[in-house]
C-alpha positions in Angstrom: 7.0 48.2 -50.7 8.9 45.1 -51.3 7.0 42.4 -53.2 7.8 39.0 -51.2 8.6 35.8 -53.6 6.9 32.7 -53.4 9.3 29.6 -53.8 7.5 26.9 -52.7 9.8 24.2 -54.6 12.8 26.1 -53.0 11.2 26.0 -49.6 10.7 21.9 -49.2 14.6 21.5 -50.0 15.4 23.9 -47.0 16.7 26.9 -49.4 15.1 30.4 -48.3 14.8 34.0 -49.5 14.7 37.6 -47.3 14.0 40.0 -49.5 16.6 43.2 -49.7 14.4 45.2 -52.0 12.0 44.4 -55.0 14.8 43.3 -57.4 17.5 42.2 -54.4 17.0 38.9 -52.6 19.1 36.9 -49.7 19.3 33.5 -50.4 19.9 30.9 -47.9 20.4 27.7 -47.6 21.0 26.6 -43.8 22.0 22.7 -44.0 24.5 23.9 -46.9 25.8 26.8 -44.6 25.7 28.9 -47.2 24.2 32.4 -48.1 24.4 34.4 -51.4 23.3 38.2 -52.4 21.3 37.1 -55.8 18.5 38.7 -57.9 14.9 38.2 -57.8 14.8 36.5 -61.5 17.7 34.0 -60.8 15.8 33.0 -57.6 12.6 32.4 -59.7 14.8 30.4 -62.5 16.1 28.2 -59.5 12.4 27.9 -58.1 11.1 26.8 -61.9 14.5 24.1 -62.0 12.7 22.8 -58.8 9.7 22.5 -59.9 10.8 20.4 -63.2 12.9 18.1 -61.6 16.1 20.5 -63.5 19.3 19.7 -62.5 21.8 22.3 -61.6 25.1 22.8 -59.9 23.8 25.8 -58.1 20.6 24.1 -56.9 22.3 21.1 -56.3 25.2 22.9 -54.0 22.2 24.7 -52.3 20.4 21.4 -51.2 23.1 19.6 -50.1 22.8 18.5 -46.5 26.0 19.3 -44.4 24.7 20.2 -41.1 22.3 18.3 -38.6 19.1 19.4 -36.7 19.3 19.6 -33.3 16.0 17.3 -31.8 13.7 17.8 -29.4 14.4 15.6 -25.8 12.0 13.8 -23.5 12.5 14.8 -19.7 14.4 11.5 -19.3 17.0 12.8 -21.4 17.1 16.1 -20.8 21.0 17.1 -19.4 20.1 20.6 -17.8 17.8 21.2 -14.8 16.6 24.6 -13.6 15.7 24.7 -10.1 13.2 27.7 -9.2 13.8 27.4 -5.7 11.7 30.4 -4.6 9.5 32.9 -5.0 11.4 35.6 -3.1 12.5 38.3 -4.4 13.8 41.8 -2.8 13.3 43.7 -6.4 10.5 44.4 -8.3 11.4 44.8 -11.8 9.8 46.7 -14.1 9.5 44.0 -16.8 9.2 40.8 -14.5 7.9 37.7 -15.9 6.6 36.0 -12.5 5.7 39.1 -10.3 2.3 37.7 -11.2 2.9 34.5 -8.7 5.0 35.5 -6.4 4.0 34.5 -2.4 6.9 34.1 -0.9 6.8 30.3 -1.4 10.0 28.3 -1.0 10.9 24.5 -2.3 10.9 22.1 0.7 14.4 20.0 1.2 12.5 17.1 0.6 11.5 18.1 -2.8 14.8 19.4 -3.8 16.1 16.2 -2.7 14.0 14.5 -4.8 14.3 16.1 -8.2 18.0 16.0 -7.1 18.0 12.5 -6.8 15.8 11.4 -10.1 17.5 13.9 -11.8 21.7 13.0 -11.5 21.6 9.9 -13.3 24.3 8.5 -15.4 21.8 7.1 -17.9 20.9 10.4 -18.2 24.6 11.8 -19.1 27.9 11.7 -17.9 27.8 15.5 -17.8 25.0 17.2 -16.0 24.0 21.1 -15.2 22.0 22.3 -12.9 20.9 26.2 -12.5 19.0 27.9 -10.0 17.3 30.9 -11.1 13.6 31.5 -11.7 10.8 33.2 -10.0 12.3 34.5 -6.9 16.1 35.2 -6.4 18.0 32.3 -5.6 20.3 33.3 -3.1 17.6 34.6 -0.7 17.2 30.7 -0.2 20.8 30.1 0.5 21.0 27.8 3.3 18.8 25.5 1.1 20.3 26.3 -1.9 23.4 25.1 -0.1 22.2 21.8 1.1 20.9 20.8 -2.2 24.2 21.4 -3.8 26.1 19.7 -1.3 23.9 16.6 -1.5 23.8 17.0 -5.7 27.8 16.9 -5.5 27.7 13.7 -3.3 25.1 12.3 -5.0 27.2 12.7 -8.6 30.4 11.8 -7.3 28.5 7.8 -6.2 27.1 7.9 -9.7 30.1 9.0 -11.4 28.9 12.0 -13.1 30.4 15.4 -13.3 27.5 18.1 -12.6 28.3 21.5 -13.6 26.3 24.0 -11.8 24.7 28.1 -12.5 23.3 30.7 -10.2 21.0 33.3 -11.7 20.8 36.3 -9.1 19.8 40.3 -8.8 23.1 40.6 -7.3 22.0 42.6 -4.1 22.4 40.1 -1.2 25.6 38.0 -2.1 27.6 37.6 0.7 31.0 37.0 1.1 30.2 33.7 2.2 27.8 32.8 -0.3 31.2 34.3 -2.3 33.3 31.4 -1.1 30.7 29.3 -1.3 30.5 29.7 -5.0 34.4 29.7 -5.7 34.6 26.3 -3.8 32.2 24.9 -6.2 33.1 26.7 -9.3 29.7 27.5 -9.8 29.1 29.6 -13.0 27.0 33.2 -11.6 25.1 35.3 -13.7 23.9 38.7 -12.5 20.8 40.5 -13.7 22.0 44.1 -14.2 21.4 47.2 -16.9 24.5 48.7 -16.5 23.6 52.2 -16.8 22.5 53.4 -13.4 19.4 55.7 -14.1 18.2 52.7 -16.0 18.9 50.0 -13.5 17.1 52.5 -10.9 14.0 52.4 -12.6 14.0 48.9 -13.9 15.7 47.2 -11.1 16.5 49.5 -8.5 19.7 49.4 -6.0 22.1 50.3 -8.8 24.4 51.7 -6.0 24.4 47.8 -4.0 24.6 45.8 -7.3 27.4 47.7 -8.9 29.5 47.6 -5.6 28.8 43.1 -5.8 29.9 43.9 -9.5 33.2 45.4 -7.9 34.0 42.4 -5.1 33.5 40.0 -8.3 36.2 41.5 -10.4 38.5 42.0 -7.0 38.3 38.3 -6.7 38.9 37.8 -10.1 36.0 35.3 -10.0 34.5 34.6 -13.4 31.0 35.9 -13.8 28.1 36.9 -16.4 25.9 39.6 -16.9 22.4 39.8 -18.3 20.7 42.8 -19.1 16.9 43.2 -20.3 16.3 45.9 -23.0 13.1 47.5 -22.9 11.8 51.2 -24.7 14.2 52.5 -22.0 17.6 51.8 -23.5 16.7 50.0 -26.4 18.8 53.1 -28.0 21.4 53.2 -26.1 23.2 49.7 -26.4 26.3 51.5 -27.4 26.3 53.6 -24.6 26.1 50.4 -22.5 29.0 48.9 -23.8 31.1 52.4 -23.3 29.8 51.9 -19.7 30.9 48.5 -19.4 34.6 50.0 -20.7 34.9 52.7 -18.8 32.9 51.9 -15.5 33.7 47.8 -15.1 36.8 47.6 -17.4 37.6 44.2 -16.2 34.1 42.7 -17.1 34.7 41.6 -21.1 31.0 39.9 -21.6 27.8 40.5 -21.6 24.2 39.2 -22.9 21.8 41.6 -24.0 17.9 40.5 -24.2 15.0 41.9 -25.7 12.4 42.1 -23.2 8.9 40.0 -23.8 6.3 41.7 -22.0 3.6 42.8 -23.9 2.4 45.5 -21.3 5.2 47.5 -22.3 4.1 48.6 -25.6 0.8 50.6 -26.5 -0.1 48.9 -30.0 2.0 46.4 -32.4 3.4 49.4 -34.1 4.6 50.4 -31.1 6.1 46.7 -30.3 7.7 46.7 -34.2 9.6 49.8 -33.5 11.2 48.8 -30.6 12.2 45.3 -32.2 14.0 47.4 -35.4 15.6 49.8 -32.9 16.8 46.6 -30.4 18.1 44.8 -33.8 20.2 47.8 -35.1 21.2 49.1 -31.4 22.4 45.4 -30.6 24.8 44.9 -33.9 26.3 48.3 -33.2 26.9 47.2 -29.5 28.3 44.2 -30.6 30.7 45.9 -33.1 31.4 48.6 -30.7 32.4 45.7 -28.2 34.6 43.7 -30.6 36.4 47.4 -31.0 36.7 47.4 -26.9 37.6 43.9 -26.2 33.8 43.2 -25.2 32.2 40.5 -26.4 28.0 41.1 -26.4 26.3 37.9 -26.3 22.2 37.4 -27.5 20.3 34.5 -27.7 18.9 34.7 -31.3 22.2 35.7 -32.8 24.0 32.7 -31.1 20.9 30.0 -32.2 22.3 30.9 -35.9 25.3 29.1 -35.0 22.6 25.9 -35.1 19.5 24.1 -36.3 16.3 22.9 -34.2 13.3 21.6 -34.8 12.2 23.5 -31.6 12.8 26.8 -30.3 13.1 25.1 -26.8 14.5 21.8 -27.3 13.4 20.6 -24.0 13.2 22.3 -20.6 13.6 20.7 -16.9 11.9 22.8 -14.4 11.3 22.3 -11.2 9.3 24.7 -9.3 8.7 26.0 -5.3 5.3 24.3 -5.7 6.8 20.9 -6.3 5.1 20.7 -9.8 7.7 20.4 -13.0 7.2 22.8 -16.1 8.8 23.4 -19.3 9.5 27.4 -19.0 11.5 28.7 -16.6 9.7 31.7 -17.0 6.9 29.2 -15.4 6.9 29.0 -11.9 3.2 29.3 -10.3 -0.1 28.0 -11.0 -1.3 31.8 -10.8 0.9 32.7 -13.6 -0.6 32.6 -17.1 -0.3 30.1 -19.4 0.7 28.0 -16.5 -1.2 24.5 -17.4 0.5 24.5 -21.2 3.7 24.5 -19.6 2.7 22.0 -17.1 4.1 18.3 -17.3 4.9 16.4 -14.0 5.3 17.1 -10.0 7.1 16.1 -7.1 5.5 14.1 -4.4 6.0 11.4 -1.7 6.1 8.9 -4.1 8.8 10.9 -6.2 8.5 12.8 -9.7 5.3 11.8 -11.6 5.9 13.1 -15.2 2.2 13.4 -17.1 3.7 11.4 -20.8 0.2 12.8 -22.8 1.3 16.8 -21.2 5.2 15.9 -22.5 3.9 14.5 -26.4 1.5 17.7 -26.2 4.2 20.1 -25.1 6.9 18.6 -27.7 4.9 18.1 -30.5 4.8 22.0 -30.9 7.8 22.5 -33.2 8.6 24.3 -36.3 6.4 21.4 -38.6 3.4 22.9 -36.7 3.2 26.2 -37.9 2.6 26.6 -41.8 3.7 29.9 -41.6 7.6 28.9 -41.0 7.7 26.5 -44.0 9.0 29.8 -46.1 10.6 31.6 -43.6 14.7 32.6 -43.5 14.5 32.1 -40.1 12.5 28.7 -39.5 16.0 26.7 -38.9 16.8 29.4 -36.3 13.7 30.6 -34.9 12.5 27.0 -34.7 8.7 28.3 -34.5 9.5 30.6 -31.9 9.3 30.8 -27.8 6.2 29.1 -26.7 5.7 31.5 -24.2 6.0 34.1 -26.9 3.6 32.7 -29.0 1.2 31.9 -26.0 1.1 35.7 -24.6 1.9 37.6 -27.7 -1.6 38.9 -29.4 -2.3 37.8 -32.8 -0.4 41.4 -34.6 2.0 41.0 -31.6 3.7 37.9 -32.5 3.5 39.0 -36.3 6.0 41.6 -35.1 7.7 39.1 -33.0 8.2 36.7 -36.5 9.0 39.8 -38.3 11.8 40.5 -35.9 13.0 36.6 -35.9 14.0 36.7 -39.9 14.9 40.7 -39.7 17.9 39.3 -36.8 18.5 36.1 -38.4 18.9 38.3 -41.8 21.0 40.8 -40.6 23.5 38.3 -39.2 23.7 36.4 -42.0 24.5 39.6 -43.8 27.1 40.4 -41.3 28.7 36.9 -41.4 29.1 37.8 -45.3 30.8 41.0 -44.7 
């Protein structure tokens, strides 16, 4: 049983410890960029210099302030726009975030106009995105989906702005069409898939249909991502994903691999802290088996390391088939819970209302909010965590949750030693 260290001093100049074992600490310094393998009694030494006001080169190194923090953004300023168009969906995944709110409902043209319109401003940026993904699948809307981009592009190209644009889809539906569609506009596609076919068919289904869309992308050489969700059904077999990337898709070189959040899934926190070991492990030995193959396996926590935010989200632009404007894509409903803490702003006749109170609410939930980050490895990183996370999560859940935050952010740090 490792005996965690108390550095208190340490901690309010933004140097950290994960302990290795009882006598073997990590030591990390984030706005230095730089970690160290050290000893429990030269940590406590440094923590005692801090505490006396004791000036040394090593602490002194270690405090230094080389890299920024990354701030939160107020919807006016916010560069990226997801657009849940719908709430149609042909699938119903295992693991889904929204099957709770789906109706069928789809965004009117009015409203997509709208958000379209306040949204592609050059005050705003010179460089905009825009992604449709969300609670339904995207491309089940296409003729709308279609209309709103047209108008976006003309819309940019008056304001002098370049809009860069993202499709999230199931892959089951995509026509060749919707294919040329998406090459005219260089429009960056991402396809929900898990790869291995037994798994897909009992997660996703229609393995047989994606897999063949999988196919007609690489025949057209049209660049493309995929996203797959790791649950207690391949959570320990990453590697053999990657093999089936190799062997099956060989001309698909990237993919991003998730941990699910759904607490459903797992009997007792226990439960949930064995699966988030097993995904850490199984998703460094994918990634390593992927550098061997020419495959490069992408995850969200590894790549915030690269970075430092005050927020886990720094700011989220969603606008959803209702017409109301959230900050979670996983948001999309009003019968979803959770759904009001997200909630900031709407579309109506008179245009996009945004609720300021709901945004300084929303916003003020960073990483300063939580005592218990003000020691943690990973507080830089893990900024305080997903909201939603922290919102749906039970009380031991989210323990596991933090305990998995620093155990990733750890390990890669370790790994970037190596």
């Amino acid at each position: 049983m490792k005996h965690e260290i108390a550095i208190p001093a340490l901690n309010s100049l933004d140097i950290f410890v994960y302990q290795l074992t009882d006598e073997k600490v990590l030591i990390y310094a984030p706005f230095a960029n730089t970690v160290v393998e050290s000893c429990r009694d030269e940590i406590l030494d440094m923590e005692q210099k801090a505490i006396n006001n004791i000036y040394s080169e090593e602490l002194a190194l270690l405090s230094a302030k080389e890299e920024k923090i990354y701030r939160t953004s107020k919807p006016e300023n916010i560069t990226e726009l997801s657009v849940l168009i719908n709430q149609r969906c042909n699938f119903s995944c295992a693991y889904c975030y929204s099957a709770d709110g789906r109706d069928n409902r789809e965004m009117s043209l009015e409203q997509l106009i709208s958000i379209i319109d306040w949204f592609v401003d050059k005050r705003r940026g010179t460089e905009l995105e825009i992604i449709f993904s969300g609670g339904g699948d995207p491309l089940l809307s296409f003729t709308l989906l279609r209309q709103g981009i047209e108008y976006a592009c003309n819309k940019a190209w008056q304001m002098g702005v370049k809009l860069n644009w993202g499709i999230v889809t199931n892959g089951s539906t995509i026509t060749d069409e919707q294919l040329d569609f998406i090459e005219k506009y260089k429009i960056n596609l991402v396809v929900s898939f898990d790869i291995i076919e037994e798994v897909h068919n009992k997660q996703r289904s229609h393995y047989d249909v994606v897999s063949a869309t999988i196919d007609r992308l690489c025949c057209r050489n049209m660049p493309f991502g995929i996203r797959s969700t790791i649950t207690p059904l391949n959570v320990n077999r990453q590697e053999e994903m990657v093999n089936e990337l190799h062997q099956r898709f060989p001309r698909v070189k990237s993919a991003a691999f998730e941990a699910v959040l759904n607490k459903d899934l797992f009997a007792s926190a226990n439960e949930l802290d064995l699966f988030y070991r097993d995904f850490a492990n199984g998703l460094f030995a994918a990634q390593q088996l992927g550098d061997s193959l020419g495959i490069t396996i992408g995850n969200t926590i590894v790549n915030n390391i690269d970075t430092c935010k005050e927020r886990a989200c720094l700011g989220k632009l969603v606008a959803t088939p209702y017409g109301h404007i959230t900050a979670c894509s996983r948001i999309s409903s009003p019968k979803e819970k959770h759904f009001d803490r997200f909630l900031y702003g709407k579309i109506d006749t008179s245009g996009i209302q945004i609720n300021k109170v709901a945004v300084d609410r929303i916003l003020s939930e960073d990483v300063n909010a939580y005592s218990e980050c003000s020691s943690c490895i990973a507080k830089w990183h893990c900024s305080g965590g997903c909201l939603l996370a922290r919102y749906s999560l039970p009380d031991e859940f989210f323990a596991c949750y933090c305990k998995f935050m620093k155990r990733m952010v750890a390990q890669r740090l370790m790994q970037m030693m190596d």
